[in-house]
N, C-alpha and C positions, 0 to 999 in steps of 0.2 A: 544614868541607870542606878538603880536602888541597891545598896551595899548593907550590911547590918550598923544598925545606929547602935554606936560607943561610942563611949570619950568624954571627959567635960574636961576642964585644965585651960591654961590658957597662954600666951606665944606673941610677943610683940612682932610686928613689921620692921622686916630689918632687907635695906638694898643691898647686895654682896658683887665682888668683883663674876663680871663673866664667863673670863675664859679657863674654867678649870680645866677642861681638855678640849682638844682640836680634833676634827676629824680625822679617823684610822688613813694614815696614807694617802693624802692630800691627791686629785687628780686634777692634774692642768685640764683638763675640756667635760670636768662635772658638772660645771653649769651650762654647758651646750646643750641643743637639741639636734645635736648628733644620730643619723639613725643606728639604733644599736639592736639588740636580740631584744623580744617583747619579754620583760620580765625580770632582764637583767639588773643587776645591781651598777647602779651609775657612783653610787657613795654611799658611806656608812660611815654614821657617825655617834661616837659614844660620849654621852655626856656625862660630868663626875654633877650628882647633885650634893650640895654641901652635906650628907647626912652619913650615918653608919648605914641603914637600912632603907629600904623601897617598901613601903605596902599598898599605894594605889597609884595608878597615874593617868593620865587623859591626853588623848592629842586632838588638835585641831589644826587648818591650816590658814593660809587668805590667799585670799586673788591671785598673789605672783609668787605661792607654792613656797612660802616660808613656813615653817612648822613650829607649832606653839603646843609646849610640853607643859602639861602639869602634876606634879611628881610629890609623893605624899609621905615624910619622914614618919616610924612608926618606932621611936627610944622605945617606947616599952612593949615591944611587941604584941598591941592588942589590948583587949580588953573590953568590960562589962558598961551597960549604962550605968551604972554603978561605982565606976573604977576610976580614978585620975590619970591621964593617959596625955606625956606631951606628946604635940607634933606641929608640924608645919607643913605647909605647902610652897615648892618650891617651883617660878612659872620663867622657862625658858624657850629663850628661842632659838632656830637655828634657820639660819639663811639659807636662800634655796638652791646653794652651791654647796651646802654641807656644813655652813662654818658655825659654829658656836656664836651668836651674839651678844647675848646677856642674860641675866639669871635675878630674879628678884625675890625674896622670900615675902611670904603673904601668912597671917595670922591663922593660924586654924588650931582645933580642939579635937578633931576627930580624924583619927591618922587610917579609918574605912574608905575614906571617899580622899581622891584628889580634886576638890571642891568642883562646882558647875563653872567649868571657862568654857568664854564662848570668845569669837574674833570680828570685832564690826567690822561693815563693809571698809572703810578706810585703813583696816588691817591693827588696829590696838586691841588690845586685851582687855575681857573683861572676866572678875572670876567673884564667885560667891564663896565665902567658907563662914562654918559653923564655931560661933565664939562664944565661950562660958561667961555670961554674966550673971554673976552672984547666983550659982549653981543652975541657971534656967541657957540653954544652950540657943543661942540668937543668930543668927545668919547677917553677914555684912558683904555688898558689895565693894570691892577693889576695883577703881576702874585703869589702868595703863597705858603711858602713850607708848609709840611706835617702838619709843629708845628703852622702856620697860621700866620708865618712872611712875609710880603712881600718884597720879593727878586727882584723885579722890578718893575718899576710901565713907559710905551710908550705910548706916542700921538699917532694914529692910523691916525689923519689929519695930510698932508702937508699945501700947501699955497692954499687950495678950500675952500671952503663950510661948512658950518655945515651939520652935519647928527644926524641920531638916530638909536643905537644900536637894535636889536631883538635879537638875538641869538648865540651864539660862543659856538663851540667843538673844541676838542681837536683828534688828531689822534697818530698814534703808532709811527710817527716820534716826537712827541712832537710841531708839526707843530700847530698855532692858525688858525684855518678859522672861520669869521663873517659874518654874516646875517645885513645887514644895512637898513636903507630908510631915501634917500636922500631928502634933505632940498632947493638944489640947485647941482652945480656943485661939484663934489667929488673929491679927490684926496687922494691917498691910498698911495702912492709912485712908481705907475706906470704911473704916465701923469693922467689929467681930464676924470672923465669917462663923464663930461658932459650930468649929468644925471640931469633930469628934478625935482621940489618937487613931492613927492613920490611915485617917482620910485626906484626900490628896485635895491640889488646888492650883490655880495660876495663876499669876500676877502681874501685871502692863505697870512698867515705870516708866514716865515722858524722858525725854534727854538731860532735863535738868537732876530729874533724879523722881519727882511728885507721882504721887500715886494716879494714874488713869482709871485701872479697875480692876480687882482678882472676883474671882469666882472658884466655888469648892465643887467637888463634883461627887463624894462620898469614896469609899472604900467600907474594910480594908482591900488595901494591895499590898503586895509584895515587891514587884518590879516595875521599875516605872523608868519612860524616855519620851522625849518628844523632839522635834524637828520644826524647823519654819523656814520659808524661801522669805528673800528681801520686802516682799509686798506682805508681808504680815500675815500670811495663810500657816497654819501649824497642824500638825499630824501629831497627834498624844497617844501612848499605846503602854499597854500596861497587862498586869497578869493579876486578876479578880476572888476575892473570896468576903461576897461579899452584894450591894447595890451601887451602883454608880446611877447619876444623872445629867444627861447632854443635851441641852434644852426639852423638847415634847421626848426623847428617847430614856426610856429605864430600862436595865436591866442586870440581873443579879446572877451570883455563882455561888457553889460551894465545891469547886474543885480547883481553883486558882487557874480558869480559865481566861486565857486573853482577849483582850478589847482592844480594839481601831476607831481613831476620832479622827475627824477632821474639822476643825476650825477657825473662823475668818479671824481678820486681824482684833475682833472688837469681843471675840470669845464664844461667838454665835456660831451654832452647830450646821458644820455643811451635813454630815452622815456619822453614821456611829452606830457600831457592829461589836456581836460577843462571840466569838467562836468556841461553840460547846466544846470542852476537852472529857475524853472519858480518864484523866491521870492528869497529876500538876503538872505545871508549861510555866518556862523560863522566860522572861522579857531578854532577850539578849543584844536590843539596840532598835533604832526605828533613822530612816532618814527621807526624805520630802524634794522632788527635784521640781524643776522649774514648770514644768507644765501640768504640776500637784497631785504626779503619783507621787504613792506613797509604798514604800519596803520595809518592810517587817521581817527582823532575825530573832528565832523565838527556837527553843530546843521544847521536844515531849517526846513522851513515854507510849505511846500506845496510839488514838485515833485524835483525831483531829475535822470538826467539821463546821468548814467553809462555808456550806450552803450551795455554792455548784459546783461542789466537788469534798470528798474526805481526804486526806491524808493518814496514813498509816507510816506508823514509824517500823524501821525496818530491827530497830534494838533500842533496847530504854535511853536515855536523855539523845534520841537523833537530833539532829538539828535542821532548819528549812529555813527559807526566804519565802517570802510571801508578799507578791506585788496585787497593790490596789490601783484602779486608776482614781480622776478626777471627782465621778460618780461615786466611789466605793464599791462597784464590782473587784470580782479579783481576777486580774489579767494573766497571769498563775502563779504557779507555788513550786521549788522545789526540794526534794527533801536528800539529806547530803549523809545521811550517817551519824555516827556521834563524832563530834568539834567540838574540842574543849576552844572555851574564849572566844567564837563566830563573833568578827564584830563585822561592819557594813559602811559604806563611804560610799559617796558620789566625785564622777568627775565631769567634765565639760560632755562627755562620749558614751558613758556606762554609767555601772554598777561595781565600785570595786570591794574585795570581799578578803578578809584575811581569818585566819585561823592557826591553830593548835591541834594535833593530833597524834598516838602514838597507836594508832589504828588507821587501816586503808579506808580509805576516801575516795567518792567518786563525784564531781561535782558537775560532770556529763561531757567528760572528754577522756574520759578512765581512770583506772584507781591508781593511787598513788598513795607511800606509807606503808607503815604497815610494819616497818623495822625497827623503833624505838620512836622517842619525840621525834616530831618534823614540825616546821611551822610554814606556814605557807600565804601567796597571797595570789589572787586571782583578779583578771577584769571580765566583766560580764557586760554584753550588751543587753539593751532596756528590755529585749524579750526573754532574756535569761541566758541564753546561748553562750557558750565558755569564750573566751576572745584568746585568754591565756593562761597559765598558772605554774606559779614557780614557786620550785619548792628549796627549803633552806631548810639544813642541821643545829640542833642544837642538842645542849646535854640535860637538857630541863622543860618544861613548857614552858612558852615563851609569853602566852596572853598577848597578845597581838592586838595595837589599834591601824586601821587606815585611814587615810584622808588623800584630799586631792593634792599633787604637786607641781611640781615646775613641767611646762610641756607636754604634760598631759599626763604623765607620770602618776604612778603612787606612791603618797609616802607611809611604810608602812616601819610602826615604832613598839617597842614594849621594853619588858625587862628582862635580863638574864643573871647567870650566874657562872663564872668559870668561862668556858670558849664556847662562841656562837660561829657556824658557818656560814658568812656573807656571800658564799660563791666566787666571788674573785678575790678575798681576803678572808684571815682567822682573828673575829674579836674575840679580846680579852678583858671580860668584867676588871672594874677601878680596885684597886687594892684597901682594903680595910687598917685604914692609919692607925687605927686602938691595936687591933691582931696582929696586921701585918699578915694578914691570912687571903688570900687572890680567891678564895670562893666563896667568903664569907659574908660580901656584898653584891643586893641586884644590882646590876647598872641596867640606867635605861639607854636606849639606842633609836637612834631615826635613823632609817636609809631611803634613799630612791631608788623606784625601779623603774625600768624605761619604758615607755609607754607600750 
């Protein structure tokens, strides 16, 4: 998802020991699939990343419900394209009984984004981040094995353009395909896409690393994600101001209205849809389950329209889910309120859904909130129907990611500050080594919840 592009500067690769902290309170039968309460917190685990500071992070998980954190140091608090700005990306893992495995830092320049990691089927890591060379900001794939070595590390520019990464999966050929927005003219290692600053575009790298194909599709946009299942099908979704083109499909906005792709593994358009907004709309994640619906979390301000049906937000930035099927009809929509940070994950079973709020919520099993921050995480079956949702305290918004976990579980991860209520334990954010100050640093946190 599209963060604001800062930063140039630049950060060697460096591998650092693992185990800076162990999980809160170790539980002998964490790694069971014990039946427990649907919701419940089985562990929580907080991880120290080597940095003073947290400004972005990403979670992913694999197969047998390990979780792959990507965690983005931000020394200088921010800053302009314009502005020199160190940082790193820091890519950890933790086992799917809680424990910290290893932690490896990876290059990067731009402390907005905690680069595009994605987890091949065989469960390694793979991540993209943005590297200044000789002032023109480049993207390099990092690719990692299992133990969090990196085994390769590709320039993804030829002799074009700067760009900036959004998104990279992995498919069952071990193939890398990326989500980019371009800075100027690109070049991926098929010839210039002669893409305009930002307009977006996607990219197929074979296993060895060689260029297959990119395609540009126009802009500008603003937010931008996309998803693909193991057979190379991908669902692109983004928020328009501007022309886009998806094979025979055009069409354009000026109110940074959202767009639904879907496309085959070779980049060919299955369908592709605009949904008129009368008010800007947020990309706030997209994910693609195996039988190629596709879920769209997107927040607006006012109406919203689908085509067999409008959405009406109930108060400026509400938020909604919006399921497509195979076709691109839309099987439906619901709309939740305002949620700071709605992100969306899939499991073997659902739909799982996490959030942020300091406002009551109803996500169709009743409100909940409403008393300060809460963060919260939900499972939802494929017709939208609540299955669960459990809510956690915290002293701060938490920005919340989900993904799938061990037994069916979610694991749902972000950052805090000060004490986080786990429910069956009180974490405590890592202590700030320079200050010596306990609130001074986010810590990021994975926990599991029972299915």
């Amino acid at each position: 998802m599209l963060l604001a592009l800062v930063g140039c500067g630049s950060r060697t690769q460096l591998a650092v020991d693992t185990a800076a902290a162990g999980p809160t309170e170790p539980d002998p039968a964490k790694a069971s699939c014990t039946i427990r309460e649907p919701g419940s917190v089985v562990w929580a685990s907080v991880t120290q990343a080597p940095f003073r500071g947290v400004s972005a992070f990403t979670l992913r998980s694999d197969a047998a419900g390990n979780a792959l954190l990507a965690v983005t140091d931000d020394e200088s608090g921010g800053g302009t394209e314009n502005e020199l700005s160190q940082s790193a990306v820091a890519v950890t893992k933790v086992t799917a009984d809680g424990s910290p495995s290893w932690t490896t830092l990876v290059g990067s320049t731009d402390p907005s984004t905690a680069g595009a990691l994605a987890v091949d089927p065989p469960g390694a890591a793979r991540i993209v981040t943005a590297l200044d060379t000789h002032g023109l900001l480049k993207p390099v794939l990092s690719e990692l094995s299992q133990d969090g070595t990196v085994t390769r590390k590709a320039s993804l520019t030829k002799d074009d353009g700067p760009w900036f990464p959004i998104a990279v999966r992995s498919d069952q050929t071990l193939s890398t395909i990326v989500l980019g927005l371009a800075r100027g003219p690109v070049n991926l290692g098929g010839g210039s896409l002669e893409t305009l600053p930002r307009e977006f575009f996607l990219a197929r790298f074979g296993r060895a690393g060689g260029h297959e194909w990119s395609k540009k599709f126009g802009g500008s946009v603003t937010y931008l994600d996309f998803d693909g299942v193991p057979s190379g099908e991908l669902t692109l979704s983004g928020t328009l101001t501007g022309e886009v083109t998806f094979g025979d499909v055009k069409f354009s906005s000026a109110t940074q209205a959202p767009f639904v792709a879907s496309l085959r593994a070779d980049g060919s358009t299955i369908f592709a849809h605009l949904f008129p907004s009368t008010s800007s709309t947020t990309l706030l994640g997209v994910v693609r389950d195996a039988k190629q619906n596709s879920y769209v979390a997107l927040s607006f301000g006012d109406s919203l329209d689908l085509g067999s049906m409008t959405l009406q937000a109930p108060e400026p930035n509400s938020s909604a889910i919006i399921k497509l099927n195979a076709t691109g009809a839309v099987a439906w929509a619901k709309v939740f309120g305002r949620v700071h940070s709605l992100s969306v994950g899939l499991s073997a079973h659902g739909l799982l859904v996490g959030g942020s709020t300091k406002k009551a919520v109803d996500l169709g099993s009743g409100p909940f909130g409403g008393d300060g921050w809460s963060t919260f995480a939900a499972k939802l079956d494929t017709n939208g129907a609540v299955s669960w949702v459990k809510r956690l305290n915290g002293t701060a918004e938490f920005a919340p990611r989900v993904a799938a976990g061990a037994c069916d579980g979610v694991l749902l991860a972000g950052t805090f500050r000060g004490t986080f209520d786990a429910g069956t334990k009180l974490l405590h954010s890592s202590e700030d080594a320079l200050s010596g100050t306990l609130e001074s640093n986010w810590s990021p946190v994975v926990m599991l919840l029972a299915p």
